[in-house]
C-alpha positions as a LaTeX table, in Angstrom:
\begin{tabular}{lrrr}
\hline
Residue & $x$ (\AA) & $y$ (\AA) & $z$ (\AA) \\
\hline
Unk1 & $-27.26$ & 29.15 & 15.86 \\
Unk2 & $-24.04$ & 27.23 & 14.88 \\
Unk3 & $-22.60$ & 26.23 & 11.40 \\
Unk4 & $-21.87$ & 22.82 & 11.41 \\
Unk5 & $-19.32$ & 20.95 & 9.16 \\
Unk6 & $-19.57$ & 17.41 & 7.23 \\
Unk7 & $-17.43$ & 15.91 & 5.47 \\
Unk8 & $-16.59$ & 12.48 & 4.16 \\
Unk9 & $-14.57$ & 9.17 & 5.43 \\
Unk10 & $-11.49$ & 9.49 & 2.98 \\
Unk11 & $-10.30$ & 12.89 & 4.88 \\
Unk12 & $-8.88$ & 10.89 & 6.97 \\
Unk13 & $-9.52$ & 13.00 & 10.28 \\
Unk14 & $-8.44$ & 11.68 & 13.44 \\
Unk15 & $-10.98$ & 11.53 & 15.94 \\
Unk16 & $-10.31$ & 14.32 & 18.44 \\
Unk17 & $-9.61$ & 16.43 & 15.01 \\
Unk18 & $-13.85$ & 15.08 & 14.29 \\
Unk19 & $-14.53$ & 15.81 & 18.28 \\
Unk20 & $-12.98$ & 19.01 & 18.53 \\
Unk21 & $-14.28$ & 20.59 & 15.29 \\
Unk22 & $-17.77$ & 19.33 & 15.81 \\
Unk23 & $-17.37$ & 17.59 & 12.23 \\
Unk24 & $-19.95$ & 15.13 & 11.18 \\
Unk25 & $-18.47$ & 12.42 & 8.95 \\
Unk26 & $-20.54$ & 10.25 & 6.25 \\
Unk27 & $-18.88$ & 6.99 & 5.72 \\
Unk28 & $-18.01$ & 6.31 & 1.95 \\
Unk29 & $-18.33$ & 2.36 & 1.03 \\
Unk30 & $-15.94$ & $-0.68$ & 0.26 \\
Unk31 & $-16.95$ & $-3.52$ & $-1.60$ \\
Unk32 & $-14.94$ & $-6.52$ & $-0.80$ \\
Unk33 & $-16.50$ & $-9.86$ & $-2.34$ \\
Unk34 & $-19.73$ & $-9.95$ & $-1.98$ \\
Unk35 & $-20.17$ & $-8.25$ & 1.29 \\
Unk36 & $-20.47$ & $-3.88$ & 1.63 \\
Unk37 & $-19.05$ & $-2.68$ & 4.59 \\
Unk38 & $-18.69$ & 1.34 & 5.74 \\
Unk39 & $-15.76$ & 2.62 & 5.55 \\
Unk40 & $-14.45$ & 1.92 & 9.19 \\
Unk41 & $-16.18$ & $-0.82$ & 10.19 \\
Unk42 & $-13.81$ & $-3.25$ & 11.64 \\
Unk43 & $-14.45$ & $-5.83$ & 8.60 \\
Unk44 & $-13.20$ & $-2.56$ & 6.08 \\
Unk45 & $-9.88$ & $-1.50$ & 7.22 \\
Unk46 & $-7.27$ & $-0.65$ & 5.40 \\
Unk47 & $-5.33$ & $-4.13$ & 6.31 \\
Unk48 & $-8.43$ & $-6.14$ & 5.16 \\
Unk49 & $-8.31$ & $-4.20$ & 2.17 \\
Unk50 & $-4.58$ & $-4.94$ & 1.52 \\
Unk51 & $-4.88$ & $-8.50$ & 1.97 \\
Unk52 & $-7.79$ & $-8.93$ & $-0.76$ \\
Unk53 & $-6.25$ & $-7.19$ & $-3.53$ \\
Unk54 & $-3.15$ & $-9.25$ & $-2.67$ \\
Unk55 & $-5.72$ & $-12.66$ & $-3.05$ \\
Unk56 & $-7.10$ & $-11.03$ & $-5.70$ \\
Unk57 & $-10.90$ & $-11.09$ & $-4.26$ \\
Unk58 & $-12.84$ & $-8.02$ & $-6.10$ \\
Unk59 & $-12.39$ & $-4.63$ & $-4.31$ \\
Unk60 & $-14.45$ & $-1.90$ & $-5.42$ \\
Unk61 & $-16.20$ & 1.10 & $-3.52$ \\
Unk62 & $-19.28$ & 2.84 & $-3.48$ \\
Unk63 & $-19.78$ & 6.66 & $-2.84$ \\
Unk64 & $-23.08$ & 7.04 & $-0.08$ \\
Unk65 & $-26.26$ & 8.54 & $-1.81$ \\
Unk66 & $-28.34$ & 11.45 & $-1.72$ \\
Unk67 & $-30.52$ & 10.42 & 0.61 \\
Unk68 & $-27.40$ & 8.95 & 3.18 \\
Unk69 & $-26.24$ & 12.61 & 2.89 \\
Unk70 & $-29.63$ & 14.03 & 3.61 \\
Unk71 & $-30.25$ & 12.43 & 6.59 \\
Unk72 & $-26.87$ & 13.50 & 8.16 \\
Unk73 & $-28.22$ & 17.18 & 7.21 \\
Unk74 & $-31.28$ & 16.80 & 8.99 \\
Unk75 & $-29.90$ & 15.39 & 12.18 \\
Unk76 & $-27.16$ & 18.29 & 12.34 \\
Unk77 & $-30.26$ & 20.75 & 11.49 \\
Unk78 & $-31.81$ & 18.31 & 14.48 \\
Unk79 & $-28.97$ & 19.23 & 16.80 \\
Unk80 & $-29.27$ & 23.12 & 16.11 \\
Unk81 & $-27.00$ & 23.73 & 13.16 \\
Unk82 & $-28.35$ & 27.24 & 11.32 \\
Unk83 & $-26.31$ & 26.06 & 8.17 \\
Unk84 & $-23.92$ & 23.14 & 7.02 \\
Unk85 & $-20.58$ & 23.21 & 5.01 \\
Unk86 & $-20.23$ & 20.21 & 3.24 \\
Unk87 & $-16.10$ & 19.84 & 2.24 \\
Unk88 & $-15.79$ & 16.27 & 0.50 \\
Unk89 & $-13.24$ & 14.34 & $-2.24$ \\
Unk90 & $-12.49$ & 15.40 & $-5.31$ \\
Unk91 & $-16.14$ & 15.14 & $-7.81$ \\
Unk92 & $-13.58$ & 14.24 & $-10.60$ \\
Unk93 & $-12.80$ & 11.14 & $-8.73$ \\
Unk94 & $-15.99$ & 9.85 & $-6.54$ \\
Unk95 & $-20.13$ & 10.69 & $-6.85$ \\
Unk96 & $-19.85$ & 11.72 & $-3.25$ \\
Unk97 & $-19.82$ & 15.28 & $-4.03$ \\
Unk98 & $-22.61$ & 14.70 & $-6.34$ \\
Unk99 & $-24.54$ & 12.96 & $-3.54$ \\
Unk100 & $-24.26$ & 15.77 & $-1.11$ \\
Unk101 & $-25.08$ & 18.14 & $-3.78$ \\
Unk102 & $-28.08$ & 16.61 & $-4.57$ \\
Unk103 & $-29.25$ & 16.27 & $-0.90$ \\
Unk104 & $-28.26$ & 20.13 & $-0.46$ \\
Unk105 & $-31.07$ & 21.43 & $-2.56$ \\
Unk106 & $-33.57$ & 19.14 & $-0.04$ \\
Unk107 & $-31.95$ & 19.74 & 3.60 \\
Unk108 & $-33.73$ & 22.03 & 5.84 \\
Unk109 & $-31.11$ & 24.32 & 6.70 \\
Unk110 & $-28.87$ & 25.82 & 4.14 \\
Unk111 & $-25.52$ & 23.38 & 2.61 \\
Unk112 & $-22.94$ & 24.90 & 1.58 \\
Unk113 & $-20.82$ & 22.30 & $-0.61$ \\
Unk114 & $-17.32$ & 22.40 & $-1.66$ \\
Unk115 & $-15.41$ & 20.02 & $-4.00$ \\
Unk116 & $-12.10$ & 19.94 & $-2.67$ \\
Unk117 & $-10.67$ & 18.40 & $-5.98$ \\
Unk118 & $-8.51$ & 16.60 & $-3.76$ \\
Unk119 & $-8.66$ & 13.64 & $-2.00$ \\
Unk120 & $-7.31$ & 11.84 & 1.24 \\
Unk121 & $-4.86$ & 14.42 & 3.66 \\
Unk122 & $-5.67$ & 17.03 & 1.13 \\
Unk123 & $-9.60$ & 16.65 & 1.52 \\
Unk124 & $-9.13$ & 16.54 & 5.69 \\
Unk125 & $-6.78$ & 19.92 & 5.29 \\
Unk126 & $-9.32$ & 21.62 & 4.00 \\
Unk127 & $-12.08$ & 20.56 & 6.07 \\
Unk128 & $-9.80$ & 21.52 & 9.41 \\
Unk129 & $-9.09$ & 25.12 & 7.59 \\
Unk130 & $-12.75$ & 25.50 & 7.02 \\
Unk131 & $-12.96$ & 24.59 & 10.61 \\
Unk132 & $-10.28$ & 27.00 & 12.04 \\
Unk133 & $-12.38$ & 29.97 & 10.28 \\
Unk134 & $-15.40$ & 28.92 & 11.92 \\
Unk135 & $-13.61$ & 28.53 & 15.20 \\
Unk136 & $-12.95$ & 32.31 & 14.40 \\
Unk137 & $-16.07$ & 33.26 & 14.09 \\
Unk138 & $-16.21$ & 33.12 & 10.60 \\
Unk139 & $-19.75$ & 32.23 & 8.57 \\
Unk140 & $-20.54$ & 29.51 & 6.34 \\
Unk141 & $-19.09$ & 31.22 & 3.26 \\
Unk142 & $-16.01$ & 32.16 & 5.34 \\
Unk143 & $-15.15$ & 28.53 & 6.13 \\
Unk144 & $-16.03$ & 27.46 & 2.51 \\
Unk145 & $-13.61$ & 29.44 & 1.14 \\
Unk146 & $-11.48$ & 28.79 & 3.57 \\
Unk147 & $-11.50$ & 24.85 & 2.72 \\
Unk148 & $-11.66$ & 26.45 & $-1.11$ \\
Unk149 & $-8.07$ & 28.10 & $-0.62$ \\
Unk150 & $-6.54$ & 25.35 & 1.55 \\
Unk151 & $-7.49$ & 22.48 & $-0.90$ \\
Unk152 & $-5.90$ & 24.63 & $-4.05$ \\
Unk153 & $-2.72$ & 25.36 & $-2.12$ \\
Unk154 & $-2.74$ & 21.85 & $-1.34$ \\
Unk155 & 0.62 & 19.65 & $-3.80$ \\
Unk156 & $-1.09$ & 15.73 & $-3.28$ \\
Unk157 & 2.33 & 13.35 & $-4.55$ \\
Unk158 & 2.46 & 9.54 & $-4.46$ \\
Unk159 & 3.85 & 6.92 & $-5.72$ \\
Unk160 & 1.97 & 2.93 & $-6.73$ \\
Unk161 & 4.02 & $-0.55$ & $-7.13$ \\
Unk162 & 1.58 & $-0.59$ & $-10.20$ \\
Unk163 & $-0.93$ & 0.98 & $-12.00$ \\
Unk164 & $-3.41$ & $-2.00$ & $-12.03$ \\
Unk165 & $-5.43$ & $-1.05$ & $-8.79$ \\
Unk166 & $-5.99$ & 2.62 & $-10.30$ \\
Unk167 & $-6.99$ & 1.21 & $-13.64$ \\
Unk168 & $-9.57$ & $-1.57$ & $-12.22$ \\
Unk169 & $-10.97$ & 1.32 & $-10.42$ \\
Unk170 & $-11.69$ & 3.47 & $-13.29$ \\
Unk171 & $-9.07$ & 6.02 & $-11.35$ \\
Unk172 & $-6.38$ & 6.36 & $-13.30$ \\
Unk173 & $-7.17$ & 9.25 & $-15.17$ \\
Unk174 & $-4.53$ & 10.79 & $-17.15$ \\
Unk175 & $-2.13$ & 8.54 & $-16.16$ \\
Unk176 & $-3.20$ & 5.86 & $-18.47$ \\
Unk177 & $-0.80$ & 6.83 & $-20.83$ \\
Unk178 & 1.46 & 5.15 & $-19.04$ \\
Unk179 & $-0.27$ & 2.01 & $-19.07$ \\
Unk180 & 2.13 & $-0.69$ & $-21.24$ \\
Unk181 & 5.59 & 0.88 & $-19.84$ \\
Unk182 & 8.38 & $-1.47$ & $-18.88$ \\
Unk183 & 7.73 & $-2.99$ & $-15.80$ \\
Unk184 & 11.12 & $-1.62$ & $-14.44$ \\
Unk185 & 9.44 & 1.65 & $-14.86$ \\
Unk186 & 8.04 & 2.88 & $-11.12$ \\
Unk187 & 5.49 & 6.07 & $-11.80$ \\
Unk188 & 5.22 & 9.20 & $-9.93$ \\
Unk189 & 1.51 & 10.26 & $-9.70$ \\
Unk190 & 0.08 & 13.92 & $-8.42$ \\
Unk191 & $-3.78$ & 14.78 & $-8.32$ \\
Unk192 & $-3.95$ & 17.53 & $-10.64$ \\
Unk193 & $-7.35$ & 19.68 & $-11.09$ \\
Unk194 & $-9.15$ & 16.44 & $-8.95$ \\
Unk195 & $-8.04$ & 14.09 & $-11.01$ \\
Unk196 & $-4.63$ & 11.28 & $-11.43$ \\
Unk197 & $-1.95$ & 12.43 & $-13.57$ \\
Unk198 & 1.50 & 11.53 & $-14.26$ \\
Unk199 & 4.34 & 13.45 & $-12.95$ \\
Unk200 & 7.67 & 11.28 & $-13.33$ \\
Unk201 & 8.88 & 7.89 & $-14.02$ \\
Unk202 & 12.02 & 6.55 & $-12.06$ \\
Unk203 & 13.04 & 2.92 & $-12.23$ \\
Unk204 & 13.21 & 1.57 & $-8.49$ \\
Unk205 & 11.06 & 2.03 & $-5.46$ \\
Unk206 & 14.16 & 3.52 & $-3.77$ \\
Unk207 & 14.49 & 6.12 & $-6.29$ \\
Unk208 & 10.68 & 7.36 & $-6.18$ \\
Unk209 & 11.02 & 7.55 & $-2.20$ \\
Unk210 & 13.65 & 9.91 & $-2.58$ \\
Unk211 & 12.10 & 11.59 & $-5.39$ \\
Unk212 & 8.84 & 12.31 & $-3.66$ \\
Unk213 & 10.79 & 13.15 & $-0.50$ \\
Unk214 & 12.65 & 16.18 & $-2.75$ \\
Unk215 & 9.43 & 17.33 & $-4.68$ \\
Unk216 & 7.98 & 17.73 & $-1.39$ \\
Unk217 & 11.17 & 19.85 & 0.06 \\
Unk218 & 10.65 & 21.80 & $-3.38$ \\
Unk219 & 7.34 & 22.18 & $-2.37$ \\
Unk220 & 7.40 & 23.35 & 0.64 \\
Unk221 & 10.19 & 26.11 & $-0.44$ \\
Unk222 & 10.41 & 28.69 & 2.26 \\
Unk223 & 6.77 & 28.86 & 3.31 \\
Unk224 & 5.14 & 27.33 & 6.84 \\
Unk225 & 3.63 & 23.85 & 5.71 \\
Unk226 & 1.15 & 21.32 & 6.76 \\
Unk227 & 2.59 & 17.76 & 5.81 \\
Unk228 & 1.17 & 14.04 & 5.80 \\
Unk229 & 2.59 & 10.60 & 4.61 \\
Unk230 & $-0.37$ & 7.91 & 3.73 \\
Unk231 & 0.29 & 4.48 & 2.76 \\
Unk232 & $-0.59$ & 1.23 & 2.28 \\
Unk233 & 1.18 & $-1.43$ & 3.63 \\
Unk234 & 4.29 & 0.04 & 3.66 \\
Unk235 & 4.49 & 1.25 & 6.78 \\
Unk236 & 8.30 & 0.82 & 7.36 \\
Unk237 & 9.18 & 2.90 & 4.12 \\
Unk238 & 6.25 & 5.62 & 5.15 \\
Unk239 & 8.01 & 5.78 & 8.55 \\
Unk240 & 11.58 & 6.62 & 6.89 \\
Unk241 & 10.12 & 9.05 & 4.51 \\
Unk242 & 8.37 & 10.71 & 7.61 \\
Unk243 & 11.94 & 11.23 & 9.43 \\
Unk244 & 13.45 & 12.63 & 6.76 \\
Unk245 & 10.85 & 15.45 & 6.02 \\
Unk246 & 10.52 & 15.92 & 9.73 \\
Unk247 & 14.10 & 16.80 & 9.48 \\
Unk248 & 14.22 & 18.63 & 6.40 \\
Unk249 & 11.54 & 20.52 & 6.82 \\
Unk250 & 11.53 & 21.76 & 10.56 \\
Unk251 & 11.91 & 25.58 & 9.92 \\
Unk252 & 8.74 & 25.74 & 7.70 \\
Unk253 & 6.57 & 23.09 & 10.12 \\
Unk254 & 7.17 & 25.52 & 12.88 \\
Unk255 & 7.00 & 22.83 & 15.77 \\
Unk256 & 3.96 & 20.54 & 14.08 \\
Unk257 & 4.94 & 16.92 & 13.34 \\
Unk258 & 4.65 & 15.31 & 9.97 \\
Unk259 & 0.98 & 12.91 & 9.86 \\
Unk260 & 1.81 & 9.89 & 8.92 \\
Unk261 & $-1.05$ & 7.33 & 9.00 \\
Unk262 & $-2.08$ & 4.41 & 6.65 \\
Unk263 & $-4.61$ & 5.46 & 3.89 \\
Unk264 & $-8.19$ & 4.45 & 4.52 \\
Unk265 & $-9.99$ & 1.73 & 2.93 \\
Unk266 & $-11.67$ & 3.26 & $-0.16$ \\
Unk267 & $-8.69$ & 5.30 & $-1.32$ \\
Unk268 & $-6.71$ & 2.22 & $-0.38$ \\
Unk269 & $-8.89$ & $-0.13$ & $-2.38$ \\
Unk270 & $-7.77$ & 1.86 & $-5.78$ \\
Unk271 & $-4.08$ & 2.10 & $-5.07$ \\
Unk272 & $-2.85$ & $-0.87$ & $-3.55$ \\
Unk273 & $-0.93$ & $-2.30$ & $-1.66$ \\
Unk274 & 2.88 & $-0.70$ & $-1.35$ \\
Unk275 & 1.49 & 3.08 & $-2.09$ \\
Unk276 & 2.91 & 5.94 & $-0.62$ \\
Unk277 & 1.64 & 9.79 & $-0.49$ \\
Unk278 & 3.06 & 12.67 & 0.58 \\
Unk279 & 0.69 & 16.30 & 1.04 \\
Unk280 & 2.14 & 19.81 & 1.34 \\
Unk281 & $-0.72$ & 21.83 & 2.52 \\
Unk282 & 0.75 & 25.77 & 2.82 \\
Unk283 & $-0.94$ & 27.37 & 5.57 \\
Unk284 & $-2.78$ & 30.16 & 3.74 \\
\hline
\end{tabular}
């Protein structure tokens, strides 16, 4: 009987990536206004998002619970699955983990769950490594610690017009500290062990652009790399930062093309518009 994967919305898997690995996705909420949508219903995308932090309408978003997760479990133990592997966001950053946790110790097949202490491109890396192993032939423990190892590897860079999304959200971690800085002053962020954290301070837009696109060269050093871009809103300066780490980085992509997509609605709901992310996932 098979192993079966699930995962969460903010991976940001494209579909035939969901189709082809047989992964089971559980949708994570936004809260715009009054009304809760799932993340990828039509009224939640990352556009709708955009447009009411920009009006200022309350944004928020709510992780699924226990019981959301535990009837995904049962329907994959439903559809034959012998045991799941549950890969989701970082637990620093979002209950979700918590929720699948808790539904774990009730499914009727053995869960497997793994805190990627990452989130967005990172997250869906690690789900498509734990994926490969199973492809493999691998067992549930091989393709956990295979989404374990490809998650750590894993450098997640971006940079936010401002800081104010992050700290509405409760996200900002320990880049608070930068909180009260000139507003000239345009901040670097990296998720470091799951959570935000400062990295570097430069004092245009241009500037970080470039900045992320060499800490992601630096990065990448010699080694064969995964890559994405996320944004939101900004797809024109996503799109130039894409081409230039195509270019740069040919010899260690091997013939894979950068991802570049717009972030999803939850993740985008605590940046804001104007954010841009870059992931270098080594292949281990």
């Amino acid at each position: 009987m098979p192993v079966r994967l699930c995962t969460d919305s903010t991976a940001m898997l494209l579909p035939d990536e969901v189709a082809a690995g047989r992964i089971d996705v559980v949708p994570v909420q936004v809260v715009i206004g009054p009304h809760v949508y799932d993340e990828g219903d039509e009224e939640a995308t990352p556009e709708r998002v955009a447009e009411a932090l920009r009006e200022f309408l309350p944004v928020s978003t709510s992780r699924p619970g226990p019981a959301v997760f535990l009837e995904h479990y049962r329907k994959l133990a439903e559809e034959g699955a012998s045991e799941i592997v549950s890969v989701h966001l970082s637990g620093e950053m979002s209950g979700t983990f918590e929720s699948a946790l808790l539904a774990a110790r009730e499914s009727p097949v053995p869960v497997t769950t793994v805190d990627t202490r990452q989130v967005g491109p990172g997250v869906g890396f690690a789900v498509l490594a734990a994926a490969d192993a199973l492809e493999q032939g691998g067992s549930a423990t091989d393709a956990a610690d295979a989404a374990g190892r490809r998650a750590a590897a894993c450098t997640s860079l971006f940079y936010v017009d401002t800081l104010e999304y992050l700290r509405r959200g409760g996200r900002i971690g320990t880049a608070a500290k930068l909180l009260g800085s000139a507003l000239a002053v345009k901040p670097l962020l990296q998720i470091e062990e799951g959570r935000v954290a400062s990295l570097e301070r430069v004092r245009t837009s241009g500037r970080a652009l470039a900045r992320l696109e060499e800490l992601a060269v630096q990065t990448a050093g010699e080694e064969p790399v995964d890559v994405s871009v996320a944004h939101l809103a900004s797809g024109d300066r996503a799109g130039q930062l894409t081409e230039h780490l195509t270019e740069r980085l040919a010899a260690n992509l091997e013939g894979r093309e950068v991802r570049c997509g717009e972030l999803g609605a939850v993740l985008g709901a605590h940046v804001g518009p104007g954010m841009i992310a870059v992931c270098v996932a080594p292949r281990v």
